[in-house]
C-alpha positions in Angstrom: 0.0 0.0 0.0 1.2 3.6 -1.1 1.0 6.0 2.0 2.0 9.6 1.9 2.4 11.7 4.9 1.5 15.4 4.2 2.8 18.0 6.3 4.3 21.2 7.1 3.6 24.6 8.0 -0.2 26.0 8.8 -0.4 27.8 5.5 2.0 26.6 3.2 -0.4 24.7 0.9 -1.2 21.2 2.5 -4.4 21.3 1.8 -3.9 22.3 -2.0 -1.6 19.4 -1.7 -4.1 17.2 -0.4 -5.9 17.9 -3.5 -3.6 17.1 -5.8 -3.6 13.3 -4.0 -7.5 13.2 -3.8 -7.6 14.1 -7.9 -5.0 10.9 -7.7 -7.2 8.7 -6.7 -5.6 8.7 -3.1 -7.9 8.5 -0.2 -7.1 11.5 2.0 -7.9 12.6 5.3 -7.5 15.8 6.8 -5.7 16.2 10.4 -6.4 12.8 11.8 -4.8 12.0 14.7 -1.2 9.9 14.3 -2.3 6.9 16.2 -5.2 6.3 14.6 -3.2 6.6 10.6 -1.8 2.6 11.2 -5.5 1.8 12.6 -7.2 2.9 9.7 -4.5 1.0 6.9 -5.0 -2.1 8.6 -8.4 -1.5 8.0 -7.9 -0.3 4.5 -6.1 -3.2 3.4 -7.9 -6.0 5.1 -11.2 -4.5 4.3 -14.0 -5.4 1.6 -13.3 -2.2 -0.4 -9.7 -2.5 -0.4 -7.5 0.8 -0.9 -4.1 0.8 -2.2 -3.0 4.5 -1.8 -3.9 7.0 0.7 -2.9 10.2 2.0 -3.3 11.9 5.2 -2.4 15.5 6.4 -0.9 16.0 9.7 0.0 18.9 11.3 0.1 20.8 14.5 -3.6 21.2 14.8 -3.7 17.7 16.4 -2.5 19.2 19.4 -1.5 16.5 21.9 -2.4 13.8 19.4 0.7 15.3 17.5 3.0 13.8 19.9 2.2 10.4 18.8 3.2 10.7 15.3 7.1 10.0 16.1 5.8 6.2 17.2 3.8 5.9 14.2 5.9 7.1 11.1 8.8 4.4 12.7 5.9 1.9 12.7 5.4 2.5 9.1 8.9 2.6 8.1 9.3 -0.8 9.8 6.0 -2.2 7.4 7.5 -4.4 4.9 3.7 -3.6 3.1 3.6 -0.1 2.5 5.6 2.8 0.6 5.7 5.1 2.9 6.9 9.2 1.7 6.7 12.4 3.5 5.7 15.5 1.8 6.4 18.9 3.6 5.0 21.8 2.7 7.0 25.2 3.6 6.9 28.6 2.6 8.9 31.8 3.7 7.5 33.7 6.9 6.5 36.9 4.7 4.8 34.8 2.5 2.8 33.1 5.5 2.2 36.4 7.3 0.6 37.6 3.8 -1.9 34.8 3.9 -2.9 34.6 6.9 -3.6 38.4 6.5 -6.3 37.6 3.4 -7.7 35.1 4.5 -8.4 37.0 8.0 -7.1 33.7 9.9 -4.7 33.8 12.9 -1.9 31.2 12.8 -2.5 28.0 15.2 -0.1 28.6 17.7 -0.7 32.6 18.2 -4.3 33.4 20.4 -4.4 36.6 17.9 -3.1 37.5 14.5 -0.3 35.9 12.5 3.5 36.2 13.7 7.0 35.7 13.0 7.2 33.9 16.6 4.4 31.8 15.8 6.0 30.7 13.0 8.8 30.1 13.8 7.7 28.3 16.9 5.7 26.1 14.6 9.3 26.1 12.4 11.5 24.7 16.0 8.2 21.9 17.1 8.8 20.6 12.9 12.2 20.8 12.5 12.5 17.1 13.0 9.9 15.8 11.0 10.9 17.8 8.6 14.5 16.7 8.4 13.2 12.5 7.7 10.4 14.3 4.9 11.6 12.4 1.0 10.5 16.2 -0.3 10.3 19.2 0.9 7.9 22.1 -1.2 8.5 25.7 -1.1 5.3 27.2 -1.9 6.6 31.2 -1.1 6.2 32.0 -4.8 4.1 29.2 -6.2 0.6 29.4 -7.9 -1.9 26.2 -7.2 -1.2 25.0 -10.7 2.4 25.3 -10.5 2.5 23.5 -6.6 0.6 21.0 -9.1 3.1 20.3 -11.4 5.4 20.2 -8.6 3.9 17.3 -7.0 3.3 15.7 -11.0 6.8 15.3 -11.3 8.1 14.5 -7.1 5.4 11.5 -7.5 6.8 10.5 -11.4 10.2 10.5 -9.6 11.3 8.5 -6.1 14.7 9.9 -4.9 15.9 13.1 -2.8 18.3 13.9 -6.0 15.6 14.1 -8.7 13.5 15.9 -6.5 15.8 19.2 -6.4 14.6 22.5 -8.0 16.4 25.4 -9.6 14.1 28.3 -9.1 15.2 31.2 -11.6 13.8 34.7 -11.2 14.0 38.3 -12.4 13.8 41.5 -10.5 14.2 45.3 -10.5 16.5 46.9 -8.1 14.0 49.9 -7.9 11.8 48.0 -7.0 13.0 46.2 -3.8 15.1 43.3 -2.7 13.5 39.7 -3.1 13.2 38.1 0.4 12.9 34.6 -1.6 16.1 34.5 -3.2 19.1 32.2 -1.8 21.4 34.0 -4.8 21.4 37.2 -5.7 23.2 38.1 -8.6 23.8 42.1 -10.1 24.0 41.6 -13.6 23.7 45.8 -14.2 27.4 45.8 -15.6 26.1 44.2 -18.7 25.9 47.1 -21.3 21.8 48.1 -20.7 19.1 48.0 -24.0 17.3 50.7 -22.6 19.5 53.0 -23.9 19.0 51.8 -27.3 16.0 53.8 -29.0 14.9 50.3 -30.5 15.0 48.1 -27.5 13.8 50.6 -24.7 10.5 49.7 -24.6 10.6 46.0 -25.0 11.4 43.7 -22.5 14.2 40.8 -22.4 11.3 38.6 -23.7 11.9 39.8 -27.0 14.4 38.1 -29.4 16.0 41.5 -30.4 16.8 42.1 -26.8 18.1 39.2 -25.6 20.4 39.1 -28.8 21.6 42.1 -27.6 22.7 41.1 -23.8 23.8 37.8 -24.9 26.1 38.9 -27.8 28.0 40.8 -25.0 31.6 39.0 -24.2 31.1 40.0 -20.7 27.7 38.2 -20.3 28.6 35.1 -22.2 31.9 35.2 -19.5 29.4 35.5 -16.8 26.6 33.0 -18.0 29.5 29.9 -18.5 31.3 31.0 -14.8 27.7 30.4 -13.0 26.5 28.0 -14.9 29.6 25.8 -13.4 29.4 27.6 -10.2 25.4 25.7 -10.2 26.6 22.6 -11.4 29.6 22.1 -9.0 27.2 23.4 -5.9 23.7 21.6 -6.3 25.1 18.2 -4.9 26.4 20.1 -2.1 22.9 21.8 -1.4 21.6 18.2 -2.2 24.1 16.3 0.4 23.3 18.9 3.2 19.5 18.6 2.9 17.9 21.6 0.8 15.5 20.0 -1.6 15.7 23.6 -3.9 18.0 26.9 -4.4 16.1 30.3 -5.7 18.6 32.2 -8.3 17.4 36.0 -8.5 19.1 37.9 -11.6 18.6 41.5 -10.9 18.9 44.6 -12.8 17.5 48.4 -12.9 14.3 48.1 -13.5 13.7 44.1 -13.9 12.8 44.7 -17.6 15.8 43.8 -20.0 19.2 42.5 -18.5 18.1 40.4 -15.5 14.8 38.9 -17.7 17.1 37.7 -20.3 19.8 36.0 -18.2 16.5 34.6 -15.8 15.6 33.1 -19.6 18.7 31.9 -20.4 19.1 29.8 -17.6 16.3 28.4 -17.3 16.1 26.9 -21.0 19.6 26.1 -20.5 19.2 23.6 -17.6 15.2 22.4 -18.2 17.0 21.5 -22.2 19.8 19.6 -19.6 16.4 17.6 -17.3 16.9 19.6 -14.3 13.2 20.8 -12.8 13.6 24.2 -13.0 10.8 27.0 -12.6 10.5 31.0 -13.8 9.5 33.9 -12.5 9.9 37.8 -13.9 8.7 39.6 -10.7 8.3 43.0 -12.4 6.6 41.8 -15.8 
């Protein structure tokens, strides 16, 4: 029997995750109570309607019961008759703090509204569960659709290696730091189309203006000197634990330079197989 343990921080996304299984044809359940999860298999597979995948979210809501959940994931590792994952779901506290804020919801461990010491007391009670999770989601800049495709190819795939994802973004100086990036990279000393009366008011989307950054000795320097840089690191990043690294490209406005290299990038390693994703924060 296929299990999956879903898991993670109070709005990351586990119950868009949850979802995802359900449209699977898993049978989910929603915050049961640990001891009761190797109850209800036995039941499942000894039973007249017999059901060979199931997924069930666990989280801190469970209170007390949560405490129990240490005994039964080691029962299940131990069960010669099930494939047993863990899925946790993450996302950055500004990201959190932003949902919780919509949605008009205080966070589970806070009496009031959402804060970073909720979270991050909810981050210190996880911490071990999430260190034995097969793969870890970061949802800070992901739509529904694309936490979808995430969990399309995690479930297509069954190792920690394959699971890794290069996250390549753009962004405007101007405009403000991005909190989600683990790299930040300045590529403003590349020569700048929006001082060329042709290219000013396109974007690094078009053809004419990424033939222009890329042509540029400089830039093709910089793109094969990361490129390796990435290669060499990822295992590293893999060996240590970190399911994913965010590469932000950033220049003036977020328009030409840093869209182009974000572009480049990408194509260049989804061509090579890696899972990679895209996002041009000021387009």
């Amino acid at each position: 029997m296929e299990v999956v343990i879903i898991t993670g921080l109070s709005g990351a996304g586990k119950t868009k995750a949850s979802d995802w299984f359900e449209d699977k044809g898993y049978y989910c359940i929603d915050n049961m109570p640990p001891a009761l999860i190797k109850n209800f298999i036995e039941l499942a597979m000894t039973g007249k309607r017999k059901i060979d995948k199931a997924a069930f979210v666990v989280d801190i809501r469970g209170g007390e019961f949560f405490g129990d959940l240490k005994e039964m994931l080691v029962s299940l590792e131990d069960d010669i008759n099930i494939d047993f994952k863990i899925v946790f779901i993450e996302a950055s506290d500004e990201a959190l703090i932003r949902r919780f804020n919509e949605a008009r919801r205080s966070h589970p461990l806070s009496a009031s509204s959402t804060t970073r010491e909720a979270i991050q007391e909810e981050r210190d009670k996880l911490s071990e569960l999430r260190s034995h999770a097969n793969f870890v989601i970061d949802t800070s800049t992901l739509k529904v659709a694309e936490l979808n495709s995430e969990l399309d190819k995690l479930f297509s795939s069954k190792t920690k290696d394959d699971s890794f994802v290069l996250n390549f973004m753009s962004f405007g100086y101007k405009h403000g730091m991005p909190t989600e990036a683990d790299w930040v990279l300045d590529v403003r000393f590349i020569p700048n189309p929006y001082y060329v009366a042709s290219l000013k008011k396109l974007t690094g989307n078009n053809k004419k203006v990424a033939q222009y950054v890329m042509k540029q000795d400089i830039t093709k320097e910089f793109v094969n000197r990361v490129q390796e840089i990435i290669r060499r690191l990822v295992p590293c990043y893999v060996k240590e634990g970190k399911y994913s690294l965010t590469i932000a490209f950033g220049c003036t406005g977020g328009q030409h330079r840093s869209v182009t290299l974000a572009n480049a990038f990408y194509k260049m390693f989804s061509d090579e197989g890696w899972r990679v994703t895209l996002e041009h924060r000021e387009l």
